[in-house]
N, C-alpha and C positions, 0 to 999 in steps of 0.2 A: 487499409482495413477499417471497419468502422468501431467508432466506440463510443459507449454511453456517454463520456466527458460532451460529446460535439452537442445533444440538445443543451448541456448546459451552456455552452460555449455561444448557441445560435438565441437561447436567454439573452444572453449579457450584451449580446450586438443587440440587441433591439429593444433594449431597458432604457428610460428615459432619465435613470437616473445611475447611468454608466459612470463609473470610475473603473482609471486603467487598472488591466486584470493581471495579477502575475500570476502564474502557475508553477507549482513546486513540487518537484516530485525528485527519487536518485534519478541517475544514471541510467539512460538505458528503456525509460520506461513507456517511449515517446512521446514526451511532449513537444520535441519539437517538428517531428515528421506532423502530428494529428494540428498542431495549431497551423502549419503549413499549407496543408490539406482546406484547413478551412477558410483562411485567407485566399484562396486561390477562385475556392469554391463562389463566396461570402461577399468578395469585393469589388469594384471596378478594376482595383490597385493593389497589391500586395508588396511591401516592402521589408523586407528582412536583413536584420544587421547582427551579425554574429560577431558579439563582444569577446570572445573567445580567441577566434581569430583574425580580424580585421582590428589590429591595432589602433592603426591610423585611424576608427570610429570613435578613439577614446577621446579624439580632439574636441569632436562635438560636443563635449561635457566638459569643457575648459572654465574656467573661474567663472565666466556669466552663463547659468540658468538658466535668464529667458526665455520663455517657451519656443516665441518664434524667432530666436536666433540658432536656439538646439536644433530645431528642424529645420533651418536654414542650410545649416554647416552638415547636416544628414543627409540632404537632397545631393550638396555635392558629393558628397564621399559615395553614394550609391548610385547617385544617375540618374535620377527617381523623381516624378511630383509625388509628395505626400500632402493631400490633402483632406481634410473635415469631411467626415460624409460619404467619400468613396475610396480613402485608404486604409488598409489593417498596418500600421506602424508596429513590426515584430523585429523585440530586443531579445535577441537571443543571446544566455549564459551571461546573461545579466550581473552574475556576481562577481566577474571576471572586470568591470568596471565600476565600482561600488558607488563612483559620482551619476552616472547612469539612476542606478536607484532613485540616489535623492533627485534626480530630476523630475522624476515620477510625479514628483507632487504639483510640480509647476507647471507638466503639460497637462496636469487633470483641472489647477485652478485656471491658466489659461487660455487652454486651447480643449474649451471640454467635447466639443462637438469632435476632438479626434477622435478615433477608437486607436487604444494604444494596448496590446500585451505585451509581457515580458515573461522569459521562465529563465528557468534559472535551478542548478544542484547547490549544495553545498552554502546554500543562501546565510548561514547563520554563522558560517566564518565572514561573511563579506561586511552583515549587519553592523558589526563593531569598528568597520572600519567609515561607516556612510549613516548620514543622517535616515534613520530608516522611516518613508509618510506615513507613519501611523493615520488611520482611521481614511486615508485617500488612494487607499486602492481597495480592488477586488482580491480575493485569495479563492484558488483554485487548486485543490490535492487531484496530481494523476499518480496512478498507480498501475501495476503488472497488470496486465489484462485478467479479466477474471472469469471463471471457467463459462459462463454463459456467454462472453466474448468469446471464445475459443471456440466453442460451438458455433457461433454464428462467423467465426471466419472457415469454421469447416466446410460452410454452406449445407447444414443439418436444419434445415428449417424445423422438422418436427420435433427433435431434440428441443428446441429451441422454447416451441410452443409451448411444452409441458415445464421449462424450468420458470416461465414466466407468468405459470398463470397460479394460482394457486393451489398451494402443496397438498396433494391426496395422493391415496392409491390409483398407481397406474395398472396397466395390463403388465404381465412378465414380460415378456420380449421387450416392453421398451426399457422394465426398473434395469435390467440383469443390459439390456444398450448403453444406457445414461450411465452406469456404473462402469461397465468398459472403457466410454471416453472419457470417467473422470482417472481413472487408471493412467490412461496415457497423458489424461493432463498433469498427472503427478509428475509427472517423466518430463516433459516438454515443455511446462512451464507458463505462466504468463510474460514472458518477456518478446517484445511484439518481433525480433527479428527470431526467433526460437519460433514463435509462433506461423511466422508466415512461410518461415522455411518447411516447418512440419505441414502447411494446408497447400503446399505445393509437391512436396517430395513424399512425405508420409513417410519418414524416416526418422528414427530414433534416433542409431547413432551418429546422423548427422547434427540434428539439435543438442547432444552429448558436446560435440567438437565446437556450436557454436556457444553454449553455456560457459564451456571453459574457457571461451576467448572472453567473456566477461566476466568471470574468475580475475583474469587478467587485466580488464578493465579497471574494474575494483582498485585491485592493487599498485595501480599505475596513478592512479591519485592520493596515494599514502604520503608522497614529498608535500601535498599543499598541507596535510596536519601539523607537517616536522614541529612546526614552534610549538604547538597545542597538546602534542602527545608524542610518546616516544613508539615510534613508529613499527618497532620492532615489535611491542607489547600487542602492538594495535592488528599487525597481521596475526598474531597469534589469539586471540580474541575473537577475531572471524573466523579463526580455522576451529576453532573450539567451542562458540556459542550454538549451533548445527546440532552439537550433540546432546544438549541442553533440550533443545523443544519437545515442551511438556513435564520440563521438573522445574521444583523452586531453585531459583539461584541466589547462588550470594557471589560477589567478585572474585574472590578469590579459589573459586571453583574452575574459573574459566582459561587460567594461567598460572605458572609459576615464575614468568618473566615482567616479572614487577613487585612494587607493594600493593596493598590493596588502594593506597588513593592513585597509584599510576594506572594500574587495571580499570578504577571506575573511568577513568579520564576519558582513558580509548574506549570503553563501552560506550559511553555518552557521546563522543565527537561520532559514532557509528549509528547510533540514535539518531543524532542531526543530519546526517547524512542516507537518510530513511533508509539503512541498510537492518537494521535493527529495528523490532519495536518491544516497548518495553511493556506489559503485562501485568496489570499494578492489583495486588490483593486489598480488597475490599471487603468488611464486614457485612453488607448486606442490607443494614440497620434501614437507608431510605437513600433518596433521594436529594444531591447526586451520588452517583456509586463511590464518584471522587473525595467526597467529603470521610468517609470512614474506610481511605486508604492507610494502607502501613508498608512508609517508606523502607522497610528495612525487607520486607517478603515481596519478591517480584519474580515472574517467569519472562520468558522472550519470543517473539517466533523471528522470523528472518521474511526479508523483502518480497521472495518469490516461490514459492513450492519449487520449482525445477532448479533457481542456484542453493537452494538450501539442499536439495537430493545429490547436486554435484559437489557442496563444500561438507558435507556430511561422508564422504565418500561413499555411496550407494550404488552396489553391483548391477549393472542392468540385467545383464543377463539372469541373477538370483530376484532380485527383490520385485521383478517388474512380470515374472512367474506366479508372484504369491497366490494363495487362495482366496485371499479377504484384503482388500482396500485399508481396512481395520488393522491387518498384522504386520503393513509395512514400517521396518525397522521402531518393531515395537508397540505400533502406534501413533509415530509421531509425526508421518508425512499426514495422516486424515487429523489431526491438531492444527500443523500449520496451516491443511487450508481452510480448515473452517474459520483460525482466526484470521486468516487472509480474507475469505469472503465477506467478515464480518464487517473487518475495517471498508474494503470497497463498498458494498452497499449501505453503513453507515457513516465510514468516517470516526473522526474521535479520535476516544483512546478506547482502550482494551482491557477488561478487568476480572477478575477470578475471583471464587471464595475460598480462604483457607481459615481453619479453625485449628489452632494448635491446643489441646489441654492434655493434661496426664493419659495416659493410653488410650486417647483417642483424639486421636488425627483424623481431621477432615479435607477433602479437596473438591472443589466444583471447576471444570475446565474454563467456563466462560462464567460472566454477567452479560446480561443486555438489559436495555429498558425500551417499555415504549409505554405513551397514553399515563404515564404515573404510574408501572407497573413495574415490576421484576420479575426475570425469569431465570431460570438457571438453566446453565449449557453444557451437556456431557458430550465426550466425543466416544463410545465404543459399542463394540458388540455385545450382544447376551442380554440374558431376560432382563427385564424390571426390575425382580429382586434382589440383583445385585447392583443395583446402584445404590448404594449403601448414604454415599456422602449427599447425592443429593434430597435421597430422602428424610437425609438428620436435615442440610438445609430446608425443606419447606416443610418442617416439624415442628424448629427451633425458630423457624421466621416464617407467622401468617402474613406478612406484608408480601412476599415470593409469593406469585402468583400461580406460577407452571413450573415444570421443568420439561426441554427438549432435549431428547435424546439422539443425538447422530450417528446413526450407523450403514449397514449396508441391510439393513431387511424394509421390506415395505413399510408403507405409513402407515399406520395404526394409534387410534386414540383412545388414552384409558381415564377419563376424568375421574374414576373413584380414586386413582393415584394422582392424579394431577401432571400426568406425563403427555407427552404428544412423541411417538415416534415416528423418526423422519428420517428417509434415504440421505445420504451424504451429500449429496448433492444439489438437494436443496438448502444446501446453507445458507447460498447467497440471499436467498426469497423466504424462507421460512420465520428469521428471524425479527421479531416485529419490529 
């Protein structure tokens, strides 16, 4: 299947000023099926060493570095010329050998004319154990496929067109189409074997049974925390942050199997594990959003729309009936993907407005910025006039330039309010 990462990917092969690229992303989310793909495509020579399972790779990373002795001792163990210029040298699950890493640096000062990637989960248990080359490599976020990949693995060319060009009113038949197959992406998910089994079978409850084998994925990496977190805490965490998306949290919400610093622990090692992201409250005041964050107010969404529908436990048969996109369990499946689509087409972090004072509470689902600008992000249905908080935000702060509104009604723009209303499924493109 194709996916936006590959123009980046076909970048970096033909940049002059290449350092080897690691890509980082959980479980599951292919990076190593698309980097695959593209060495195959890309190269004279593809060479892939999975540090994961080919032990006996770990030799090549033996007390001497040297560039051309590492890929001396790699050629044997695979079989393989690797050479400058017409080989893609692929260290796959890279964390799994953490001297690997630090070699990183010496086949980028050595040997620059290779082209070397590496990916790797769970990169930030390894970092502590390996000299990590700061500043000599490339970094590369992949993530769940996002719904205009989904579309384009449907092979809906037209769908396709309108989510990529820019956001207006369409005709009905395609707004009320594009909202059906954001529906079922709620369901299926971006996870690329969910995926590609749905743009073959067109079967729900089959991507059901394949979600929950990565349910079970997930949890079959809980023994690599053991030292870091108490593991029990940690499945219960993911079984309970699910229910969370879209309220503020505090740790001790999440669990009763811990203290609050056991809970944060496994929240965090779930973070670094991009199974979680965290959703950091920001006052608004400028520019970065980061700088007038408060560590103590954070929300969450989880890695994927379709494992957060299966670890939420969500009825297919009830929830996948609904009338509105808007009123699944609550609200909170059109939450998670907007802030999914956000992270995919921006990257970053992820940030909200909350104002707490005496009998008035405020909440804004998102921030974004672009051009020196702020926006504010609502994700619901209903008139204008009830967007209460966002319009205290661009009342109480002329710096907030707009507020978008995400819902399921057509596009419409009302600049005397300063709102832009947008189909939900322009997430991914709407936001600047």
């Amino acid at each position: 299947m194709l996916r936006t990462v590959d123009d980046e990917l076909l970048r970096w092969k033909r940049s002059d000023r290449r350092k080897p690229l690691l890509v980082r992303g959980a479980r599951q989310v292919g990076k190593s099926y698309t980097i695959a793909e593209f060495g195959r495509k890309n190269f004279d020579n593809f060479v892939m060493v999975d540090l994961e399972k080919k032990l006996q790779a770990h030799r090549a990373f033996g007390e001497d570095l040297d560039a051309r002795k590492v890929i001396g001792n790699l050629e044997v163990v695979t079989g393989s010329r690797i050479e400058p210029g017409k080989t893609l040298l692929f260290l796959d699950e890279i964390q799994a050998c953490p001297r690997a890493l630090t070699a990183l640096r010496y086949l980028y000062e050595e040997l620059p004319g290779l082209h070397v990637a590496a990916a790797g989960s769970l990169l930030e248990l390894a970092v502590g154990e390996a000299s990590f080359p700061v500043g000599r490599l490339q970094m590369l976020e992949m993530r769940p496929m996002s719904f205009s990949e989904f579309v384009l693995a449907l092979g809906n060319e037209r769908a396709l067109e309108i989510l990529r060009a820019r956001p207006r009113k369409v005709p009905d038949a395609a707004h009320q189409s594009l909202l059906e197959l954001l529906r079922t992406y709620g369901f299926v998910g971006g996870m690329p074997e969910s995926v590609a089994d749905f743009a073959e079978h067109r079967s729900l409850p089959r991507c059901m049974e394949i979600l929950d084998g990565l349910k079970e994925t997930i949890r079959q990496d809980f023994p690599k925390y053991a030292a870091r977190a108490n593991t029990g805490c940690l499945g219960a965490v993911l079984e309970s942050a699910p229910g969370f998306v879209g309220q503020q949290l505090k740790y001790s919400r999440l669990t009763d199997r811990g203290t609050g610093p056991t809970i944060k622990k496994a929240f965090e090692l779930l973070e670094k594990a991009r199974m979680v992201t965290r959703v950091k409250a920001s006052g608004a005041q400028g520019l970065p959003l980061g700088a007038g964050v408060s560590a103590g107010r954070f929300k969450a969404i989880m890695l994927d729309v379709g494992l957060w529908q299966r670890l939420a436990g969500l009825r297919l048969d009830r929830e996948f009936a609904a009338g509105d996109l808007l009123d699944i369990h609550r609200g909170a499946l059109a939450e998670q993907f907007v802030g999914q689509e956000i992270l995919a087409a921006r990257g970053g972090e992820l940030h909200y407005w909350s104002r707490e004072a005496p009998n008035s509470q405020a909440e804004v689902d998102y921030l974004v910025s672009a051009g020196g600008d702020i926006y504010g992000v609502e994700v619901k249905s209903g008139a204008a006039g009830r967007l209460r908080s966002l319009h205290l935000l661009l009342a109480e702060h002329p710096n907030v330039k707009g507020g978008l509104v995400f819902s399921s009604r057509p596009y419409e723009y009302l600049p005397e309010q300063k709102l832009t209303f947008l189909p939900v499924y322009y997430a991914g493109s709407a936001c600047p």
